[in-house]
C-alpha positions as CSV (number, residue, x, y, z in Angstrom):
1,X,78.6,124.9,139.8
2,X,78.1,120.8,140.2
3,X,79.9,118.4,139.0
4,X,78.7,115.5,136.7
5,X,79.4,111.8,137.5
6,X,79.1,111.2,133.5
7,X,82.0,113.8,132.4
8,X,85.3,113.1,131.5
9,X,87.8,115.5,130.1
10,X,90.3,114.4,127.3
11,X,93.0,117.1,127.0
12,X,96.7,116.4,124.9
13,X,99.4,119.2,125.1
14,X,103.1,119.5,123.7
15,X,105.2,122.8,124.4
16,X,102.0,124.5,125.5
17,X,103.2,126.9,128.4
18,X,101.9,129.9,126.7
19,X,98.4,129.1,126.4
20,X,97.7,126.7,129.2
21,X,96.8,128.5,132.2
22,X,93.6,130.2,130.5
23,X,92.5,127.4,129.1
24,X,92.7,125.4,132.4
25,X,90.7,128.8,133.9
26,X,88.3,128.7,131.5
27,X,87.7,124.9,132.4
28,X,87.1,125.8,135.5
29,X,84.6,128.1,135.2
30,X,82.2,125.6,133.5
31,X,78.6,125.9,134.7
32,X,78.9,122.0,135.1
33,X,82.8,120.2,136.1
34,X,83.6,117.0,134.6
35,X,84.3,114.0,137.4
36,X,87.4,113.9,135.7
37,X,90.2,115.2,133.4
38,X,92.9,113.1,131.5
39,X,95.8,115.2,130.3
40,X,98.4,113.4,128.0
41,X,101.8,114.7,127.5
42,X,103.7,114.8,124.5
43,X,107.0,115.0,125.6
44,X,107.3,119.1,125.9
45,X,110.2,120.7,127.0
46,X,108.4,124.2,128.1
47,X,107.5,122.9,131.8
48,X,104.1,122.7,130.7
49,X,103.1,119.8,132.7
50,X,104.7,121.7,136.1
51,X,102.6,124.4,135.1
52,X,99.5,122.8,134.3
53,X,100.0,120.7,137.6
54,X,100.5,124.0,139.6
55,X,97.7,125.9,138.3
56,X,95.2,123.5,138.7
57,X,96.5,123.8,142.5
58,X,96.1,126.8,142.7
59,X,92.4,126.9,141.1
60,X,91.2,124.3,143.5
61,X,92.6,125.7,146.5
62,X,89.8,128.5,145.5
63,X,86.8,125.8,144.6
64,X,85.9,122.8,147.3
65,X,84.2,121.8,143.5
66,X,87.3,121.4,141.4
67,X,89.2,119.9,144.7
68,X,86.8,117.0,144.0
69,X,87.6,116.7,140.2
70,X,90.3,114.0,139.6
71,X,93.0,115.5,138.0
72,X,95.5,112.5,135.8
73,X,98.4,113.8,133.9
74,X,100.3,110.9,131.9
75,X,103.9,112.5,130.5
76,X,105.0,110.5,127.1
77,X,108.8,109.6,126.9
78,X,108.9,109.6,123.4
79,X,106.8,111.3,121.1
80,X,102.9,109.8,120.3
81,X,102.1,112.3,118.0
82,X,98.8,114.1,117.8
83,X,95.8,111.4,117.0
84,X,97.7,108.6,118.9
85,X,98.2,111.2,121.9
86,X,94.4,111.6,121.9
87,X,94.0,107.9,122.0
88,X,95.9,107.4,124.4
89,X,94.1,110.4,126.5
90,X,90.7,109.0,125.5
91,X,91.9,105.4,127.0
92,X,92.8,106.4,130.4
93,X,89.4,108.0,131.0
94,X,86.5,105.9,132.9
95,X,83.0,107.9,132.2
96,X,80.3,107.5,129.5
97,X,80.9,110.9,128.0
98,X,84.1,111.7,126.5
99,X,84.9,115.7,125.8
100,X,88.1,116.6,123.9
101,X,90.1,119.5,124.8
102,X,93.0,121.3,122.7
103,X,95.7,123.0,125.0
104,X,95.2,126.9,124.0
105,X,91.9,127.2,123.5
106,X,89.2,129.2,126.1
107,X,85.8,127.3,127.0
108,X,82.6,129.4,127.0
109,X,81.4,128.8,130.7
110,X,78.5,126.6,129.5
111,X,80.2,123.9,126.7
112,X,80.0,121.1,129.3
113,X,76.4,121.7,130.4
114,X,75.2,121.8,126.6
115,X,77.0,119.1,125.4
116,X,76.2,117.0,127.8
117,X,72.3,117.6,127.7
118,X,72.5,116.5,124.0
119,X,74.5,113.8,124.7
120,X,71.8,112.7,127.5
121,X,69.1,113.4,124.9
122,X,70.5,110.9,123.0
123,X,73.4,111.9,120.7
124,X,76.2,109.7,120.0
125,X,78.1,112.4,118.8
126,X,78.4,116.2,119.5
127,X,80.3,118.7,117.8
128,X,79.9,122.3,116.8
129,X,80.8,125.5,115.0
130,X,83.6,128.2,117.4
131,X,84.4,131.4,117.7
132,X,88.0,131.8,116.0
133,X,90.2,133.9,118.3
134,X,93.6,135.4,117.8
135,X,97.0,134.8,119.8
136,X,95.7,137.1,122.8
137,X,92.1,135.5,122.5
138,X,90.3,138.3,120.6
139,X,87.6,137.4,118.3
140,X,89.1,136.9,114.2
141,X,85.5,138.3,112.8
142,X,84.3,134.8,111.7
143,X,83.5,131.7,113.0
144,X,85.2,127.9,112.2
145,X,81.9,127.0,110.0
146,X,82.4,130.4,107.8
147,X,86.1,129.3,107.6
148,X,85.4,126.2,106.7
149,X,82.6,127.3,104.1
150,X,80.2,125.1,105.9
151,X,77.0,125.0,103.5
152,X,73.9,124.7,104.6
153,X,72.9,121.1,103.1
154,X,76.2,120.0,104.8
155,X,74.5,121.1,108.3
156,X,72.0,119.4,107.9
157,X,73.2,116.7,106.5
158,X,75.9,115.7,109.3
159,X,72.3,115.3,111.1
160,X,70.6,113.0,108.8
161,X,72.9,111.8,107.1
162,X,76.3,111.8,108.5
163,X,78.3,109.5,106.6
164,X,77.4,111.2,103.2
165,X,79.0,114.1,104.3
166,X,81.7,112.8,105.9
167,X,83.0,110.7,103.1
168,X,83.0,113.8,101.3
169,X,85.3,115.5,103.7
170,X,85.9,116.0,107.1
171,X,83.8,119.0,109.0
172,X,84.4,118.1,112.8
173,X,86.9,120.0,114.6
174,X,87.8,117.4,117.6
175,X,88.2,121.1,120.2
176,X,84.4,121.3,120.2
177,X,83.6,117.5,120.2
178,X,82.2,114.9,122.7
179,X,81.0,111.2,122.3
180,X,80.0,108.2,123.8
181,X,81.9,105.7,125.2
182,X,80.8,103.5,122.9
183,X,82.2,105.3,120.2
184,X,85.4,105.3,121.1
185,X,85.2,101.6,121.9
186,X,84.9,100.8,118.5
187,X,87.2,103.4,116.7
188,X,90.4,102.6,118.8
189,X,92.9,101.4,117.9
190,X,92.7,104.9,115.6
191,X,94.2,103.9,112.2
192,X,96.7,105.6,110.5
193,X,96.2,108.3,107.7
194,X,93.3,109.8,109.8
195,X,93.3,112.4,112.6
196,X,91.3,111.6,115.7
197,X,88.6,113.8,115.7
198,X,88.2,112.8,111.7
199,X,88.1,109.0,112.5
200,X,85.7,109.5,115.8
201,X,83.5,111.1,113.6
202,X,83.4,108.5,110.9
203,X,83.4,105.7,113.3
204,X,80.1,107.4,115.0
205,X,78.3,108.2,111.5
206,X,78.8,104.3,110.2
207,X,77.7,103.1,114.0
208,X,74.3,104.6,113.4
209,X,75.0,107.1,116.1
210,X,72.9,110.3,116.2
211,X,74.4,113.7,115.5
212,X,74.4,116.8,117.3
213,X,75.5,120.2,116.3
214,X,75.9,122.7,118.6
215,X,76.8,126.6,118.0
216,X,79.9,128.4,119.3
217,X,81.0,127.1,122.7
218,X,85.1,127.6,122.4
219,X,87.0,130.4,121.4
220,X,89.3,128.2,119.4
221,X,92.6,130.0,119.0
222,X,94.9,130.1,115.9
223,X,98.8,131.1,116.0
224,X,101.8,130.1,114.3
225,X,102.0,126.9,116.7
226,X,99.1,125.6,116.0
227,X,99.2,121.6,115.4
228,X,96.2,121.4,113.9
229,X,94.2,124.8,112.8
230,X,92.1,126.0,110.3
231,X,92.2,129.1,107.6
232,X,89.9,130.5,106.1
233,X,88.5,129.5,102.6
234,X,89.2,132.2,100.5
235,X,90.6,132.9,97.0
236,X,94.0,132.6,97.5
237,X,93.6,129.6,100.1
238,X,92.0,127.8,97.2
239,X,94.5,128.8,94.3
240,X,97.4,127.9,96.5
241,X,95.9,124.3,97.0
242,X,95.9,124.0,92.9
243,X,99.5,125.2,92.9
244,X,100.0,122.8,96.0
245,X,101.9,118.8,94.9
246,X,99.2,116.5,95.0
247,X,101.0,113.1,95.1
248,X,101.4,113.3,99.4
249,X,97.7,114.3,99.7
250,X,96.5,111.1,97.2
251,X,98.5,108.8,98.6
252,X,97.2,109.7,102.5
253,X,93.6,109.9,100.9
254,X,94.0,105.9,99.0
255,X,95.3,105.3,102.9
256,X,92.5,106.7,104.7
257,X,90.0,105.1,102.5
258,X,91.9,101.8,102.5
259,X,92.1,101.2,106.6
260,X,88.3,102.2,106.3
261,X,87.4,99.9,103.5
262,X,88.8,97.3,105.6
263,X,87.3,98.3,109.1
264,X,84.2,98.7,107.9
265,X,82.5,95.7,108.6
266,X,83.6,95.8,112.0
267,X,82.1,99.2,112.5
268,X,79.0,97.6,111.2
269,X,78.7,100.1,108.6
270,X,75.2,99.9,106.2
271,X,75.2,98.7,102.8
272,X,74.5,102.3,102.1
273,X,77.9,102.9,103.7
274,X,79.5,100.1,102.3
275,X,78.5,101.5,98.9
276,X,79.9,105.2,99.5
277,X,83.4,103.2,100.6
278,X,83.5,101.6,97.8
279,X,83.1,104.5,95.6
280,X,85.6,106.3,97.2
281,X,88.1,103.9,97.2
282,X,88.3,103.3,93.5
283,X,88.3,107.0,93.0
284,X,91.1,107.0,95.3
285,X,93.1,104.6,93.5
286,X,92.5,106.0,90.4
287,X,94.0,109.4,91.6
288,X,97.0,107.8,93.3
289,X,97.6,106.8,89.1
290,X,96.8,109.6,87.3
291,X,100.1,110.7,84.9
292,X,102.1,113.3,86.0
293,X,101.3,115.2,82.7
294,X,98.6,117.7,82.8
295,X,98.2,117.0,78.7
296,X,97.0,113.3,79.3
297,X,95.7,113.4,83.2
298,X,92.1,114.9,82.1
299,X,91.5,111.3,80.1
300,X,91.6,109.3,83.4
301,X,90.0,112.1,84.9
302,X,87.1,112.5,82.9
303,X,86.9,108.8,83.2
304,X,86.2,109.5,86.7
305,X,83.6,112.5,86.4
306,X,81.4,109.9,84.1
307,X,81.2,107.4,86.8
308,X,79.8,109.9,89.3
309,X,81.9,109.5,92.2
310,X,83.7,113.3,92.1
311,X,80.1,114.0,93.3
312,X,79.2,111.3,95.7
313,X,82.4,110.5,97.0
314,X,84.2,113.6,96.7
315,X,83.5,117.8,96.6
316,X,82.5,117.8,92.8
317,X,83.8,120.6,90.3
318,X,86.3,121.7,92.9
319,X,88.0,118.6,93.3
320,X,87.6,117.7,89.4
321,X,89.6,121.3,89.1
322,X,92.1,120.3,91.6
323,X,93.3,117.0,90.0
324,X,93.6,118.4,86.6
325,X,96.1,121.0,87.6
326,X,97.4,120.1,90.5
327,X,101.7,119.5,90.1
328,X,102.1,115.6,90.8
């Protein structure tokens, strides 16, 4: 067990007493320690941060290693929220390589060491699939990717091509991610509309940065108080979205797109880029004004299918499905 110079560790909690102790344990036992880990409080009211404080005591008091990791926790008077939470996490570190950490999850022994060699090969960004665990950390039978329905041209093309994917839909979950400094640099102040892990990601793919994608490293745990999880795609997952009311999800989509649209230059995003934004922004506005009535909507949104963008801005037939019957 060493510790690296380079790491720091990025963890936000809120009411997380239950799970909190084995996932500080499991930090622990990484092959290779981070120099330092940032823990930002979200006001809980479970004595989470006396328990975090007191376990990390007591794990150091067993390691002369983790005695040497610097340990900050910053407790929130009022309420950040989860992506401004993050940023403010992500702020108070001070090392070149950023790892984010979710509150209840358990870290495979080696997630530091291989994220780190890929960031040090030269990846700007690092994310990968997990193993999804129950409440009592036993394995669900399939992984985040499967959940996710993770196709095989989107693998690969998060590598070569990030922001074609990404402007499709988000596939990064921020519990298995790690970055640059210089990524983070230029996505804060994180707009709003996006989540953090969602923004770093886009922020990285229209800065040119390489990609990495790593397999399982987390068991990444779902329960009832989960913030932000993940269920799988299946059939009824995908009819209730149809039955779902569309007009919230538009109107945060036209926002996304718009704070992009206008950060993009910024970010130094590629004409390539600039194109895809574009595209996705007048498909965006044209949802946010499609009629409430199913009878007339498929006009506007056929208009749309012609132009192409529902499949280069957008997840093609299943989207085109969505908007026609979707309640607005």
């Amino acid at each position: 067990m060493a510790i690296s110079p380079d790491i720091a560790v990025a963890m936000c909690t809120y009411n997380g007493a239950q799970y909190i102790v084995e996932q500080l344990e499991s930090m622990a036992a990484q092959t290779l320690l981070p120099a330092e880990i940032v823990v930002s409080d979200d006001g809980s009211a479970d004595g989470t941060i006396a328990l975090l404080k007191q376990t990390w005591e007591r794990l150091s008091e067993q390691s002369s290693e983790l005695r040497k990791v610097e340990l900050t926790v910053i407790s929130n008077k009022s309420s950040l929220g989860v992506t401004k939470n993050f940023e403010q996490a992500i702020s108070a570190t001070t090392k070149p390589y950023i790892f984010l950490a979710d509150q209840d999850d358990l870290w495979f022994p080696q997630r530091l060491e291989v994220e780190t060699s890929r960031l040090k090969a030269g990846a700007g960004f690092v994310f990968g699939d997990a193993q999804l665990v129950n409440s009592s950390g036993e394995p669900l039978g399939h992984s985040l990717f499967e959940a996710l329905s993770l196709s095989a041209s989107e693998r690969a093309g998060i590598v070569s091509h990030p922001v074609d994917v990404l402007i499709k839909r988000n596939i990064v979950t921020g519990a298995t991610a790690a970055f640059s400094r210089s990524v983070f640099d230029k996505a804060a102040p994180f707009p709003s509309g996006w989540v953090h892990d969602e923004w770093l990601a886009m922020v990285a793919a229209l800065s040119d940065e390489k990609f990495a994608v790593t397999e399982s490293l987390i068991g990444y745990r779902q329960h009832d108080s989960n913030q932000i999880g993940v269920k799988k795609n299946t059939l009824s997952t995908r009819m209730a979205k149809l039955r779902a009311e569309g007009a919230e999800r538009n109107a945060r989509l036209l926002t996304r797109i718009t704070s992009l649209s206008e950060r993009s230059n910024v970010l130094g995003a590629s004409a390539t880029a600039q194109s895809l934004i574009s595209s996705s922004l007048k498909l965006q506005q044209a949802r946010s004004a499609y009629p409430r009535s199913r009878a007339i909507r498929w006009v506007p949104v056929l208009g749309q299918v012609i132009t192409g963008r529902y499949f280069r801005v957008s997840n093609g037939p299943r989207d085109v499905l969505r908007d026609l019957v979707q309640p607005l």
